[in-house]
PyMOL Python script that loads the backbone (N, CA, C, O; Angstrom):
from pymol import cmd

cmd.read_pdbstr("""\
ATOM      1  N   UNK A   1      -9.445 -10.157  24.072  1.00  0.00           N
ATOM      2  CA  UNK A   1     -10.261 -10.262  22.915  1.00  0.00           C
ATOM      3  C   UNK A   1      -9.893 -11.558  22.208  1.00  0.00           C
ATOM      4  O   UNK A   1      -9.021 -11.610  21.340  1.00  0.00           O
ATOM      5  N   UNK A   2     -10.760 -12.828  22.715  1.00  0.00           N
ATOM      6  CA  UNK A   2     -10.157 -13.900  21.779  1.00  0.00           C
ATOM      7  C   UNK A   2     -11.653 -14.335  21.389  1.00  0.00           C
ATOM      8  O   UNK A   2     -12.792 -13.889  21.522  1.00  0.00           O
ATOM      9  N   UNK A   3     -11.031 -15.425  20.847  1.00  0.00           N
ATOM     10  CA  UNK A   3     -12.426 -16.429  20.379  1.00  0.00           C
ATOM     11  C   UNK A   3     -12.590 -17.565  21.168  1.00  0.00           C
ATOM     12  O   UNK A   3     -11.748 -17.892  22.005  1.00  0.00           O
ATOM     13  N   UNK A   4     -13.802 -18.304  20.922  1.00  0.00           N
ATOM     14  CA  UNK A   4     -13.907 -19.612  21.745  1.00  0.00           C
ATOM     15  C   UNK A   4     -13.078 -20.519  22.259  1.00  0.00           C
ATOM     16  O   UNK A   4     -13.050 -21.120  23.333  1.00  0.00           O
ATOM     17  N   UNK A   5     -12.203 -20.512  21.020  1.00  0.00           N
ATOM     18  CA  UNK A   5     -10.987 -21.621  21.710  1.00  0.00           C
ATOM     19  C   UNK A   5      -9.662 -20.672  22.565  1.00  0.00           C
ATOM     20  O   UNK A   5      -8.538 -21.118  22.794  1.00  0.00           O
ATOM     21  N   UNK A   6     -10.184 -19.224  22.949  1.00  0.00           N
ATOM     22  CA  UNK A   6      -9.169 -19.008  23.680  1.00  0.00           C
ATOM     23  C   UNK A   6      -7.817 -18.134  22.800  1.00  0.00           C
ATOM     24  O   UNK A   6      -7.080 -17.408  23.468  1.00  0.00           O
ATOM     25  N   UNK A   7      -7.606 -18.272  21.400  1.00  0.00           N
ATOM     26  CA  UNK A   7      -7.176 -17.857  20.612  1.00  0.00           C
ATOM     27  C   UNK A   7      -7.417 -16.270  20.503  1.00  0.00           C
ATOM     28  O   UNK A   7      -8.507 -15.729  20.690  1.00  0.00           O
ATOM     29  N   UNK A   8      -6.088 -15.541  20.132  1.00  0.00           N
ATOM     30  CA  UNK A   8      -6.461 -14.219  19.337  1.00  0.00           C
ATOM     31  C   UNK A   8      -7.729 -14.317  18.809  1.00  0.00           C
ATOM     32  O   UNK A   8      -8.076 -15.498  18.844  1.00  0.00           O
ATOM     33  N   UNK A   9      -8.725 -13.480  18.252  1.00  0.00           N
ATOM     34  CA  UNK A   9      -9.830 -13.258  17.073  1.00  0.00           C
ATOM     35  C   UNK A   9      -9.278 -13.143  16.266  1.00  0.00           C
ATOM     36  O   UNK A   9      -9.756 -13.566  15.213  1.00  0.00           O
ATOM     37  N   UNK A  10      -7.824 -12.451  16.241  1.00  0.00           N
ATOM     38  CA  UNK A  10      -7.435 -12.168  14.900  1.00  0.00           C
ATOM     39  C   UNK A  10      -6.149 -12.071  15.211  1.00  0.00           C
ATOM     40  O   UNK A  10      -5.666 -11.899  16.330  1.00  0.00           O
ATOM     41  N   UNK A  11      -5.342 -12.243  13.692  1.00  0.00           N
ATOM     42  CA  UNK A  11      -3.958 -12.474  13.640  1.00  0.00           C
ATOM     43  C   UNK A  11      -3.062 -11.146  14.177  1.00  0.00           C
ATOM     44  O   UNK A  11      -1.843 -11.135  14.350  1.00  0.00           O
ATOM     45  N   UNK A  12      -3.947 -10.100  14.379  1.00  0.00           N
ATOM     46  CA  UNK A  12      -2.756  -8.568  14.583  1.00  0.00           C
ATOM     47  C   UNK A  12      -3.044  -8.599  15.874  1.00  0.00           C
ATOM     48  O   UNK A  12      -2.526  -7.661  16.478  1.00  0.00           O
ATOM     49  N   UNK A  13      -3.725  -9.378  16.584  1.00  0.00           N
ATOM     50  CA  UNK A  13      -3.816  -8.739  18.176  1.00  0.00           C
ATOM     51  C   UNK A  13      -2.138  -8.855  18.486  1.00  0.00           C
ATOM     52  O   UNK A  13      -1.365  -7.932  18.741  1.00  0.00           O
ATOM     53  N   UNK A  14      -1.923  -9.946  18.401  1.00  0.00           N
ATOM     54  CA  UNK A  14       0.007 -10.660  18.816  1.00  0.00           C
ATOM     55  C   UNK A  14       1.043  -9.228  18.568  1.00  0.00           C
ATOM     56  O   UNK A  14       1.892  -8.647  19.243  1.00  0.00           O
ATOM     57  N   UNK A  15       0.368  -9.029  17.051  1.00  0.00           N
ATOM     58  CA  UNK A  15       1.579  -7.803  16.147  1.00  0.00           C
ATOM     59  C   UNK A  15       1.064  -6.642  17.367  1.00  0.00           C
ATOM     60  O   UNK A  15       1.744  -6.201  18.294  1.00  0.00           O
ATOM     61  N   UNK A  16      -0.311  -6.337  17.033  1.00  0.00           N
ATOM     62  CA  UNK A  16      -0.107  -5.161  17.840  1.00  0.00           C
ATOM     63  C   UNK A  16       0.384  -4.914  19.444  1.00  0.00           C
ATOM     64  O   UNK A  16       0.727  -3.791  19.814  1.00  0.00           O
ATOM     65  N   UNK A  17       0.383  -5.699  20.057  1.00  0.00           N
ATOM     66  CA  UNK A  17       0.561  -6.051  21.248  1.00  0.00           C
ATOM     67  C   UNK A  17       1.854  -5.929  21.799  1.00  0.00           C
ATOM     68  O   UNK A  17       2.367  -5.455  22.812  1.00  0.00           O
ATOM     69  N   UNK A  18       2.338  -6.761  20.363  1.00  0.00           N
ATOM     70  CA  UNK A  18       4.112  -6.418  20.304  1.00  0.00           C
ATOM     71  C   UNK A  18       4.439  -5.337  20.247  1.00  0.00           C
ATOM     72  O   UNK A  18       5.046  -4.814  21.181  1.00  0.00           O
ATOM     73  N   UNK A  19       4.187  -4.809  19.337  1.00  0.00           N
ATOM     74  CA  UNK A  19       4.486  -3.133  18.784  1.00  0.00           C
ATOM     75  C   UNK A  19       4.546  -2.087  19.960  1.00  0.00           C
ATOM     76  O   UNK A  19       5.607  -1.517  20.214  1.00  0.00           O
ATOM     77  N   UNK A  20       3.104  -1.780  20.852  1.00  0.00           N
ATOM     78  CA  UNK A  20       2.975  -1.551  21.843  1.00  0.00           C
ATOM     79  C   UNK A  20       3.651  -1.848  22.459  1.00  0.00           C
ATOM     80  O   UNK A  20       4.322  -0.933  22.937  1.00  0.00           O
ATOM     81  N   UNK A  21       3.923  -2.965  22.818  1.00  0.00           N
ATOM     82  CA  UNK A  21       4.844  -3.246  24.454  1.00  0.00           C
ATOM     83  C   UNK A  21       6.151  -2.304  23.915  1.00  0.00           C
ATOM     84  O   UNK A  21       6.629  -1.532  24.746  1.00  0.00           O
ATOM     85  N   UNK A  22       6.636  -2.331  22.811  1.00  0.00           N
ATOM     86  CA  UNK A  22       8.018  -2.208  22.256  1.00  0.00           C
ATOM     87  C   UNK A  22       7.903  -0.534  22.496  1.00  0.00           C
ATOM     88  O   UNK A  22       8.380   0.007  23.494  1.00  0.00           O
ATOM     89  N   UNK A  23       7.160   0.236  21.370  1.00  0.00           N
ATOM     90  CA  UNK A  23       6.699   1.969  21.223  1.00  0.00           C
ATOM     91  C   UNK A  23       6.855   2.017  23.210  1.00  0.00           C
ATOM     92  O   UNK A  23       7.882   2.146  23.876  1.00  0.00           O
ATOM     93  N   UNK A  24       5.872   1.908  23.533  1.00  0.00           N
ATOM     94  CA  UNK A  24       5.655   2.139  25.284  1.00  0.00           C
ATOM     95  C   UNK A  24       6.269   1.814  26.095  1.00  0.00           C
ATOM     96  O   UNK A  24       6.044   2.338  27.186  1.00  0.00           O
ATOM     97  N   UNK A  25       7.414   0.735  25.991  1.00  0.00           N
ATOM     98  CA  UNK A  25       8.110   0.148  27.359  1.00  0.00           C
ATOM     99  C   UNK A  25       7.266  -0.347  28.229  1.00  0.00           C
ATOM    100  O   UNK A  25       7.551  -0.031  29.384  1.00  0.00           O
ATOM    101  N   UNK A  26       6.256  -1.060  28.104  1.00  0.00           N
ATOM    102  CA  UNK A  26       5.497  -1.148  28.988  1.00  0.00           C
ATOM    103  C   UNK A  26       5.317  -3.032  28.265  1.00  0.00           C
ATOM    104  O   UNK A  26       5.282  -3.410  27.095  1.00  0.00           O
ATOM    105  N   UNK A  27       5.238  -3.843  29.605  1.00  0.00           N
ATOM    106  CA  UNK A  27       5.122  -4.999  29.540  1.00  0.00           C
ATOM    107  C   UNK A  27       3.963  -5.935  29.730  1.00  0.00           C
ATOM    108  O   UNK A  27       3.579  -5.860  30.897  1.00  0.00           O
ATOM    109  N   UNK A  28       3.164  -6.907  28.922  1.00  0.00           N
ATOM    110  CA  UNK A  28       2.244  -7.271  29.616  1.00  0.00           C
ATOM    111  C   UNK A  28       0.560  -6.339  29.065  1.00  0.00           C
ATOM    112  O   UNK A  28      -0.498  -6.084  29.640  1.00  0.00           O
ATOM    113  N   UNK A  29       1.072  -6.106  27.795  1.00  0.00           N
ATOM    114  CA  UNK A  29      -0.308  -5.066  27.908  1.00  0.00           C
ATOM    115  C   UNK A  29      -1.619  -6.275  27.061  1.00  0.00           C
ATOM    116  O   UNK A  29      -1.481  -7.281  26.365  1.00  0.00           O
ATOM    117  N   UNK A  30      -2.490  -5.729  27.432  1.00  0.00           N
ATOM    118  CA  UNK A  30      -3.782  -6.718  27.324  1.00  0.00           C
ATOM    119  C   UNK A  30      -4.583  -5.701  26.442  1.00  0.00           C
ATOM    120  O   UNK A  30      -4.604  -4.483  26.622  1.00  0.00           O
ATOM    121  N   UNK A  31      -5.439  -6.604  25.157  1.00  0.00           N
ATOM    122  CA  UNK A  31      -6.125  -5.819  24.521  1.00  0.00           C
ATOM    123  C   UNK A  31      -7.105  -5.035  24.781  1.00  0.00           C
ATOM    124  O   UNK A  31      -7.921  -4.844  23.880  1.00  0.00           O
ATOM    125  N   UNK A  32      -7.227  -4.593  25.648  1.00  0.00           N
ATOM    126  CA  UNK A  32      -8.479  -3.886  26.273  1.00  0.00           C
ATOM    127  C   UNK A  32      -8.057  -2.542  26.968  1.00  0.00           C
ATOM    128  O   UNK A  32      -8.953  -1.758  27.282  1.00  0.00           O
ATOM    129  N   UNK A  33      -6.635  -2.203  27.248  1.00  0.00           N
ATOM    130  CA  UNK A  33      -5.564  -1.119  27.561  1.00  0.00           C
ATOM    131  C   UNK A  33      -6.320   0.050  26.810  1.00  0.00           C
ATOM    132  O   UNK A  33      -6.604  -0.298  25.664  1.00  0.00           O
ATOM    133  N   UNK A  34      -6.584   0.880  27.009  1.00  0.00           N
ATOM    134  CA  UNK A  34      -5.908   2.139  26.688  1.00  0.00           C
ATOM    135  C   UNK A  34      -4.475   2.715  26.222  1.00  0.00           C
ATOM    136  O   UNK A  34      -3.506   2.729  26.982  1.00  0.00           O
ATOM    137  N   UNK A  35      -4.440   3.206  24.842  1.00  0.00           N
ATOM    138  CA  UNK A  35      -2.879   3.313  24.894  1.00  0.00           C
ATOM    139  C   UNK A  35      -2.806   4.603  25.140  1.00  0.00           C
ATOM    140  O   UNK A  35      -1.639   4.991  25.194  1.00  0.00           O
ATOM    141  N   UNK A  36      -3.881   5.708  25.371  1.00  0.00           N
ATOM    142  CA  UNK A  36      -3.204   7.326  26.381  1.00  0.00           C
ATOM    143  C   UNK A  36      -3.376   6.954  27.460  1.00  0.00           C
ATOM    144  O   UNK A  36      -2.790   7.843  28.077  1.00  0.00           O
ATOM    145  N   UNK A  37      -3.919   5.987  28.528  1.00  0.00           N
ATOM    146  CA  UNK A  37      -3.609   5.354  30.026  1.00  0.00           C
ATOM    147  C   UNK A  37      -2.479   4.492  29.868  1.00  0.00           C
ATOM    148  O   UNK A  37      -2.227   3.715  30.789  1.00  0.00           O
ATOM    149  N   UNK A  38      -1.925   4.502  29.084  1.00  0.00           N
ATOM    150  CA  UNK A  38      -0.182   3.432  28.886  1.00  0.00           C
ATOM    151  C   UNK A  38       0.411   4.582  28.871  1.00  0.00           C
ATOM    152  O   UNK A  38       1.559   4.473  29.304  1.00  0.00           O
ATOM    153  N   UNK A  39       0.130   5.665  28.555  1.00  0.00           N
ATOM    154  CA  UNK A  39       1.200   6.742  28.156  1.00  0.00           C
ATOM    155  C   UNK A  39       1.689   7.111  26.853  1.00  0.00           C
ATOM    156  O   UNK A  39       2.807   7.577  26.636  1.00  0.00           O
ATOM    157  N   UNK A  40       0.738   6.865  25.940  1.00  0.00           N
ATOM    158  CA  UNK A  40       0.735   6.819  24.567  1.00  0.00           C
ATOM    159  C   UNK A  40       0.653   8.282  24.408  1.00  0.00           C
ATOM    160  O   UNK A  40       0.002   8.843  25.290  1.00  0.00           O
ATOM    161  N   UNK A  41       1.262   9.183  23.304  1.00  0.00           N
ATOM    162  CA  UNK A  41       1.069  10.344  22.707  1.00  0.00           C
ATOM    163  C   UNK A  41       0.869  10.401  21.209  1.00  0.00           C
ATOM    164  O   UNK A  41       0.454   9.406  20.616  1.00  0.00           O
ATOM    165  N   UNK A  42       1.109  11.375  20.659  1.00  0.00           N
ATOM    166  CA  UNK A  42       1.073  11.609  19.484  1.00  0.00           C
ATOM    167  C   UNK A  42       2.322  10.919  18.581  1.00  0.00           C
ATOM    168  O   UNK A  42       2.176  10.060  17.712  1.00  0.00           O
ATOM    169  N   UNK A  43       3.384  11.430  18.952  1.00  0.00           N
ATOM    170  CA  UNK A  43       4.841  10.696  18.558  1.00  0.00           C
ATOM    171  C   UNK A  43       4.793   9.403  18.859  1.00  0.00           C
ATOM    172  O   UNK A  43       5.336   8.788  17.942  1.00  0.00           O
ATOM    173  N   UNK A  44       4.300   8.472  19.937  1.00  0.00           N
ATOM    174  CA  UNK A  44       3.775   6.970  19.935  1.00  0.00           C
ATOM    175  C   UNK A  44       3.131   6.647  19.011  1.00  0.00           C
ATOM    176  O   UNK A  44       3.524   5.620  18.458  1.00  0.00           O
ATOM    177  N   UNK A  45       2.081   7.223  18.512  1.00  0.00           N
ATOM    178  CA  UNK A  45       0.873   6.596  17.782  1.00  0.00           C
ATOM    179  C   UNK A  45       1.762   6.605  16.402  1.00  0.00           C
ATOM    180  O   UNK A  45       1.617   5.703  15.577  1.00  0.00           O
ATOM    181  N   UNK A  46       2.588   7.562  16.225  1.00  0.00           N
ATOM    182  CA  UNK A  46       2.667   8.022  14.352  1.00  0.00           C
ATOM    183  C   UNK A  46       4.318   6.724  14.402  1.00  0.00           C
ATOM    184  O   UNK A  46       4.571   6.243  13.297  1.00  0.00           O
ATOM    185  N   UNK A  47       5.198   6.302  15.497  1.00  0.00           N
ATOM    186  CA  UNK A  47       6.104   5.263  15.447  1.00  0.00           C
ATOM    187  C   UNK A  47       4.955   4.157  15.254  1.00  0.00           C
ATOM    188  O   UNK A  47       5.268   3.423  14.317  1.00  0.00           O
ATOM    189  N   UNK A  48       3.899   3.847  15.751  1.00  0.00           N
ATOM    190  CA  UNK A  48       3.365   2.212  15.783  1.00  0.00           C
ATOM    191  C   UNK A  48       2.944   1.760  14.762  1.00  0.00           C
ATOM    192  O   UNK A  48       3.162   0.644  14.290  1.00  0.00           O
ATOM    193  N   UNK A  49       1.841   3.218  14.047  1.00  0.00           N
ATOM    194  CA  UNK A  49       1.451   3.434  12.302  1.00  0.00           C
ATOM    195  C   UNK A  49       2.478   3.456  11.825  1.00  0.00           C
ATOM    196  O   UNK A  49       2.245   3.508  10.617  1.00  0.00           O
ATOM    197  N   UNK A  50       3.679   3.451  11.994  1.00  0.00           N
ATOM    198  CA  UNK A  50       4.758   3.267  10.591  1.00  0.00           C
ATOM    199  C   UNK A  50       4.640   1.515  10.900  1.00  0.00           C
ATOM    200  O   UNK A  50       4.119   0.673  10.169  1.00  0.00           O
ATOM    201  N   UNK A  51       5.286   1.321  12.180  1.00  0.00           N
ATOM    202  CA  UNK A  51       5.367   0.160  12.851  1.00  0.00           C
ATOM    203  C   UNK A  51       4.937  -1.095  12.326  1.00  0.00           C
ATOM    204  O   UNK A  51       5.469  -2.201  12.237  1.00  0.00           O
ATOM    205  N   UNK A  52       3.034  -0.285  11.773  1.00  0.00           N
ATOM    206  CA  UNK A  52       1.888  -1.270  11.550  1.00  0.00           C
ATOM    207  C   UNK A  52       2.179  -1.338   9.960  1.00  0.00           C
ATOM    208  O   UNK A  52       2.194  -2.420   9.373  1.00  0.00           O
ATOM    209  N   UNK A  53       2.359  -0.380   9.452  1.00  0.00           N
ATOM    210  CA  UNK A  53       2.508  -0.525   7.670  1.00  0.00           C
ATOM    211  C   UNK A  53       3.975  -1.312   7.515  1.00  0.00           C
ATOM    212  O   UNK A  53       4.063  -2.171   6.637  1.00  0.00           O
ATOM    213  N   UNK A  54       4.804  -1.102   8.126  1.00  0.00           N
ATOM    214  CA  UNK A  54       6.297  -1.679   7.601  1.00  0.00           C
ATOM    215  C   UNK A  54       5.861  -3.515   7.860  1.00  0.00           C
ATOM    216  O   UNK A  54       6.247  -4.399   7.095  1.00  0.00           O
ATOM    217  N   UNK A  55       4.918  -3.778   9.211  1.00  0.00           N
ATOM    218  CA  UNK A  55       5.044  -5.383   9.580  1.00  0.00           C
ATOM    219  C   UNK A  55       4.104  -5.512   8.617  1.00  0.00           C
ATOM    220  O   UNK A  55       4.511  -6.411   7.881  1.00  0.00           O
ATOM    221  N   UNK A  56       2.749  -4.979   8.097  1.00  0.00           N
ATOM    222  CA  UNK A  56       1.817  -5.661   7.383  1.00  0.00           C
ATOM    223  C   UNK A  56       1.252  -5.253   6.002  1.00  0.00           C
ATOM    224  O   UNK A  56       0.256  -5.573   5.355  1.00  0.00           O
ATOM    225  N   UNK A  57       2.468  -4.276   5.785  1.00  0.00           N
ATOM    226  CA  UNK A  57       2.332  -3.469   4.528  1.00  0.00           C
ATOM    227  C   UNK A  57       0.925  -2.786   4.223  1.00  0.00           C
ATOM    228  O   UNK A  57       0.551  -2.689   3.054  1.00  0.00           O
ATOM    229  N   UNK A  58       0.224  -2.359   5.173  1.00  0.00           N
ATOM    230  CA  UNK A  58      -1.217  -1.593   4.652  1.00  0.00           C
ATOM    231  C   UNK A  58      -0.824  -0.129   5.745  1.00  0.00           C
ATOM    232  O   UNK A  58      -0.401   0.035   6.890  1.00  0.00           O
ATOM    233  N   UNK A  59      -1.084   0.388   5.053  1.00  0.00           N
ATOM    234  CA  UNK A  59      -1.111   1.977   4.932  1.00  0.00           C
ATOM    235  C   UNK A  59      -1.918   2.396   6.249  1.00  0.00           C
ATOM    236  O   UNK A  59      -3.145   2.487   6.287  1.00  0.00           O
ATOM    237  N   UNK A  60      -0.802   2.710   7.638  1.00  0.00           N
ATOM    238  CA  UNK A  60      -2.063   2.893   8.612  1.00  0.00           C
ATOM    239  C   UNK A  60      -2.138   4.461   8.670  1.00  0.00           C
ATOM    240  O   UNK A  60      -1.220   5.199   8.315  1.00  0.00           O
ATOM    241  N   UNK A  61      -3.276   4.848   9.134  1.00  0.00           N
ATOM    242  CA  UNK A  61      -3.361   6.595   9.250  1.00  0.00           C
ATOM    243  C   UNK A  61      -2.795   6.145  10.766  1.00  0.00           C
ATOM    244  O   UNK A  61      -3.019   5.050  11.280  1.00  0.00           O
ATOM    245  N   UNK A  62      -2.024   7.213  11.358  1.00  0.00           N
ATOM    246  CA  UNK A  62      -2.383   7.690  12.929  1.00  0.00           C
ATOM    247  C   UNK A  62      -3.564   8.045  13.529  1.00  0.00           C
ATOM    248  O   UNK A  62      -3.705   7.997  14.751  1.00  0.00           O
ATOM    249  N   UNK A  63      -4.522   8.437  12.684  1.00  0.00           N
ATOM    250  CA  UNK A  63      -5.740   8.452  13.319  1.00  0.00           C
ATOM    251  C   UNK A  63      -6.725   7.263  13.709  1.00  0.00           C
ATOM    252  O   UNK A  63      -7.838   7.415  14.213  1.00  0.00           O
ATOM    253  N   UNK A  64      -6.005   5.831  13.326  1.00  0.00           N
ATOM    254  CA  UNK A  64      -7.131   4.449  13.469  1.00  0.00           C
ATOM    255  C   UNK A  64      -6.271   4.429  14.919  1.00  0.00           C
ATOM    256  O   UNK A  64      -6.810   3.794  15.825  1.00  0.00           O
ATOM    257  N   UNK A  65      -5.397   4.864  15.119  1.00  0.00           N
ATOM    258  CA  UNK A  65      -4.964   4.463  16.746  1.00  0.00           C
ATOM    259  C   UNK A  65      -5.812   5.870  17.950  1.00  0.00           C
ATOM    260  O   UNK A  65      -6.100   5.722  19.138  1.00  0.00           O
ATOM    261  N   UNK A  66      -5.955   6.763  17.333  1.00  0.00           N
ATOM    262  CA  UNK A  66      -6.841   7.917  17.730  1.00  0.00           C
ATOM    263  C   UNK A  66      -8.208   7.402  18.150  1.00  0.00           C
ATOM    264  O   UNK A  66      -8.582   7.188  19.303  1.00  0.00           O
ATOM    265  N   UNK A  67      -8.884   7.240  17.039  1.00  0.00           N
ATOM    266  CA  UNK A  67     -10.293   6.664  17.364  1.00  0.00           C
ATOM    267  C   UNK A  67     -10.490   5.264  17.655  1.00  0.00           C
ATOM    268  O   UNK A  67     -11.628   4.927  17.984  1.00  0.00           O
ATOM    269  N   UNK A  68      -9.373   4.185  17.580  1.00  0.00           N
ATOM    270  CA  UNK A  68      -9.677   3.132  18.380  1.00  0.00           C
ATOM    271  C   UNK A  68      -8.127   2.841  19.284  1.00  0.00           C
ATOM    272  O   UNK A  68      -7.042   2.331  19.005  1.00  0.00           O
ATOM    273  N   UNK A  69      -8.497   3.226  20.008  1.00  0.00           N
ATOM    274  CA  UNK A  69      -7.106   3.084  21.486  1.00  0.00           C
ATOM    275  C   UNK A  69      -6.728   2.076  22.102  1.00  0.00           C
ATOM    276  O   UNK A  69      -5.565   2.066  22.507  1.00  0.00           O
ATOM    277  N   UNK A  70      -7.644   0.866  22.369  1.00  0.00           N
ATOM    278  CA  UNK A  70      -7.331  -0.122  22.262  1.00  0.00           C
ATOM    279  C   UNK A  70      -6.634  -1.069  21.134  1.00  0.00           C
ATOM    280  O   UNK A  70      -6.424  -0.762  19.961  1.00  0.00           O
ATOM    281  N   UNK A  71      -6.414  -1.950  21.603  1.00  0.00           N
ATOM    282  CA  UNK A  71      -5.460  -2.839  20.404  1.00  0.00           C
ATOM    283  C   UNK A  71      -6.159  -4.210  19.889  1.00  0.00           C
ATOM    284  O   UNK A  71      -5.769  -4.990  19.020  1.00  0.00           O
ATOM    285  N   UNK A  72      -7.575  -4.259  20.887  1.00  0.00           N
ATOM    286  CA  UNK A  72      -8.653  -5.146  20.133  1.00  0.00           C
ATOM    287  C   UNK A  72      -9.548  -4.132  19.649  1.00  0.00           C
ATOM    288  O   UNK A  72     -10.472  -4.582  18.970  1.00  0.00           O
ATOM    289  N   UNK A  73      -9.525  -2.600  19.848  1.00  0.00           N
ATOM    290  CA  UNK A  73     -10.761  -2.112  18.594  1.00  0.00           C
ATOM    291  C   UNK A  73      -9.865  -2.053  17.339  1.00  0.00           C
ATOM    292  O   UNK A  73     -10.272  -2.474  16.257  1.00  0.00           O
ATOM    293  N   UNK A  74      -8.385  -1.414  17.540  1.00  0.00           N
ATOM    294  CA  UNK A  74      -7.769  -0.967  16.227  1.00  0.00           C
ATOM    295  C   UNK A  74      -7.384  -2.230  15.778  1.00  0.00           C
ATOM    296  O   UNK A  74      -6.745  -2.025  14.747  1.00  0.00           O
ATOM    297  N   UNK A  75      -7.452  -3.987  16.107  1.00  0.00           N
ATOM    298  CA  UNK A  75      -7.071  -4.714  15.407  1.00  0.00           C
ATOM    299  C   UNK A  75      -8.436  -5.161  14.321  1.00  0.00           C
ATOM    300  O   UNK A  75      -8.313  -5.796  13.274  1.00  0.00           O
ATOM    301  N   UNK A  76      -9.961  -4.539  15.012  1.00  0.00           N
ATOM    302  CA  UNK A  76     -10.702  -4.997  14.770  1.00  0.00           C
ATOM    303  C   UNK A  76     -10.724  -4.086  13.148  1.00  0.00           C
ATOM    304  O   UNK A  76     -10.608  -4.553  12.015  1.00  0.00           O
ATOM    305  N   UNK A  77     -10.910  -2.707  13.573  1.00  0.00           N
ATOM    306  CA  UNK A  77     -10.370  -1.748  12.572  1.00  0.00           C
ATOM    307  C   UNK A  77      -9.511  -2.033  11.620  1.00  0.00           C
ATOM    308  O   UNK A  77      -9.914  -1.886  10.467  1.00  0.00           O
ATOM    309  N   UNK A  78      -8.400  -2.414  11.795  1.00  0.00           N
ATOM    310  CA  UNK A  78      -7.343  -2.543  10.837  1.00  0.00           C
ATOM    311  C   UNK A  78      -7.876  -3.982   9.884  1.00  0.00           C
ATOM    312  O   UNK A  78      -7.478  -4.253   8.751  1.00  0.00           O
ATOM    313  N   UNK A  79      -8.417  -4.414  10.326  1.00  0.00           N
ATOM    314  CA  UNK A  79      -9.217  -5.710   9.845  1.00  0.00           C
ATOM    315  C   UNK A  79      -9.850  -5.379   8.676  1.00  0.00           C
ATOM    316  O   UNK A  79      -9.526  -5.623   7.514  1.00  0.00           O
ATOM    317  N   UNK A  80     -10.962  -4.689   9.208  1.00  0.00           N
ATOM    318  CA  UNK A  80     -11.773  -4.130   8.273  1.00  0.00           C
ATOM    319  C   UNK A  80     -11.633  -2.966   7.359  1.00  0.00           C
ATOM    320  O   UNK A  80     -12.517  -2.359   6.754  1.00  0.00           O
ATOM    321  N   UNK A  81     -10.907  -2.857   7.370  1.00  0.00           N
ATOM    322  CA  UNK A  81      -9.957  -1.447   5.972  1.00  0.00           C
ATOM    323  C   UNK A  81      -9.130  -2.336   5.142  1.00  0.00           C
ATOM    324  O   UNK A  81      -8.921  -2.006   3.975  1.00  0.00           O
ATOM    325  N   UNK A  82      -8.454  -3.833   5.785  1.00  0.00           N
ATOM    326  CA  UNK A  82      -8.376  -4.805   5.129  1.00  0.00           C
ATOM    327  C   UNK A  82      -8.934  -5.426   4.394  1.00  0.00           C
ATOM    328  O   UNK A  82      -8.455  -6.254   3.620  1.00  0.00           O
ATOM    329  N   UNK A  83     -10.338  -5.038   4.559  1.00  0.00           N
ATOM    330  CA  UNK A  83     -11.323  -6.002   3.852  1.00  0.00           C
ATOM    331  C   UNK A  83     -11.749  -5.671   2.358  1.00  0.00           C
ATOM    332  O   UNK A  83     -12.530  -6.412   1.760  1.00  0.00           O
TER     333      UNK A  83
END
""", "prot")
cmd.dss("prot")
cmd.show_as("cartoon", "prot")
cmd.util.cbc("prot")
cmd.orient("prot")
Protein backbone atom coordinates (compact mmCIF):
# COMPACT_ATOMS: atom_id res chain seq x y z
CA UNK A 1 0.00 0.00 0.00
CA UNK A 2 2.13 2.97 -1.09
CA UNK A 3 1.81 5.99 -3.15
CA UNK A 4 3.29 7.04 -6.46
CA UNK A 5 6.62 7.62 -5.39
CA UNK A 6 6.74 4.18 -3.91
CA UNK A 7 6.45 5.54 -0.34
CA UNK A 8 4.17 4.32 2.61
CA UNK A 9 0.54 6.26 1.95
CA UNK A 10 0.83 6.86 5.30
CA UNK A 11 3.07 7.32 8.22
CA UNK A 12 1.60 4.09 10.46
CA UNK A 13 2.05 1.55 7.73
CA UNK A 14 6.15 1.36 9.10
CA UNK A 15 4.56 1.51 13.00
CA UNK A 16 2.16 -1.00 12.22
CA UNK A 17 4.21 -3.33 10.43
CA UNK A 18 6.63 -3.10 13.21
CA UNK A 19 4.28 -3.86 15.88
CA UNK A 20 3.10 -6.88 13.98
CA UNK A 21 6.28 -8.36 13.05
CA UNK A 22 7.14 -7.87 16.93
CA UNK A 23 3.17 -9.17 18.60
CA UNK A 24 3.54 -12.27 15.80
CA UNK A 25 7.16 -13.28 15.42
CA UNK A 26 6.69 -13.29 12.11
CA UNK A 27 9.13 -11.45 9.68
CA UNK A 28 8.66 -9.61 6.55
CA UNK A 29 4.94 -8.99 6.76
CA UNK A 30 3.45 -6.87 3.86
CA UNK A 31 0.41 -4.67 4.17
CA UNK A 32 -1.97 -6.69 2.55
CA UNK A 33 -1.40 -9.90 5.23
CA UNK A 34 -4.04 -11.00 7.04
CA UNK A 35 -3.25 -10.88 10.67
CA UNK A 36 -5.68 -14.29 11.61
CA UNK A 37 -3.58 -15.97 8.42
CA UNK A 38 -0.28 -14.67 10.47
CA UNK A 39 -1.72 -16.27 13.43
CA UNK A 40 -3.16 -13.37 15.05
CA UNK A 41 -5.80 -13.99 17.99
CA UNK A 42 -7.59 -12.16 20.32
CA UNK A 43 -4.66 -11.68 22.98
CA UNK A 44 -2.53 -10.42 19.70
CA UNK A 45 -4.93 -7.90 18.65
CA UNK A 46 -5.64 -6.36 22.41
CA UNK A 47 -1.12 -6.36 22.87
CA UNK A 48 -0.91 -4.31 19.31
CA UNK A 49 -4.07 -1.86 20.43
CA UNK A 50 -2.18 -1.09 23.55
CA UNK A 51 0.96 -1.22 21.25
CA UNK A 52 -0.89 1.35 18.84
CA UNK A 53 -2.10 3.87 21.70
CA UNK A 54 1.26 3.80 23.80
CA UNK A 55 3.42 4.62 20.07
CA UNK A 56 0.72 7.18 18.87
CA UNK A 57 -1.22 8.08 21.82
CA UNK A 58 -4.87 7.64 20.21
CA UNK A 59 -7.07 5.35 21.87
CA UNK A 60 -7.24 2.10 19.70
CA UNK A 61 -10.38 -0.26 20.26
CA UNK A 62 -9.34 -4.00 19.51
CA UNK A 63 -12.05 -4.05 17.35
CA UNK A 64 -10.33 -1.59 14.36
CA UNK A 65 -7.87 -4.65 14.12
CA UNK A 66 -11.15 -7.02 13.98
CA UNK A 67 -12.82 -5.30 11.18
CA UNK A 68 -9.76 -4.20 9.34
CA UNK A 69 -7.03 -7.17 9.44
CA UNK A 70 -4.85 -5.90 7.31
CA UNK A 71 -2.32 -3.26 8.28
CA UNK A 72 -3.08 -1.06 5.09
CA UNK A 73 -7.00 -1.14 5.92
CA UNK A 74 -6.38 -0.54 9.81
CA UNK A 75 -3.67 2.11 8.91
CA UNK A 76 -6.19 3.53 6.60
CA UNK A 77 -8.75 3.34 9.58
CA UNK A 78 -6.65 4.55 12.21
CA UNK A 79 -6.15 7.54 9.90
CA UNK A 80 -9.43 8.40 9.74
CA UNK A 81 -10.62 8.32 13.53
CA UNK A 82 -7.56 10.58 13.43
CA UNK A 83 -9.19 12.89 11.49
Amino acid sequence: MTGPSGTPRTPLIPLLTRLWQTALGVEGITPEENFFDLGGDSMTATAIATDIARETGTDTAVRLIFDHPTIGELADALAAVAR
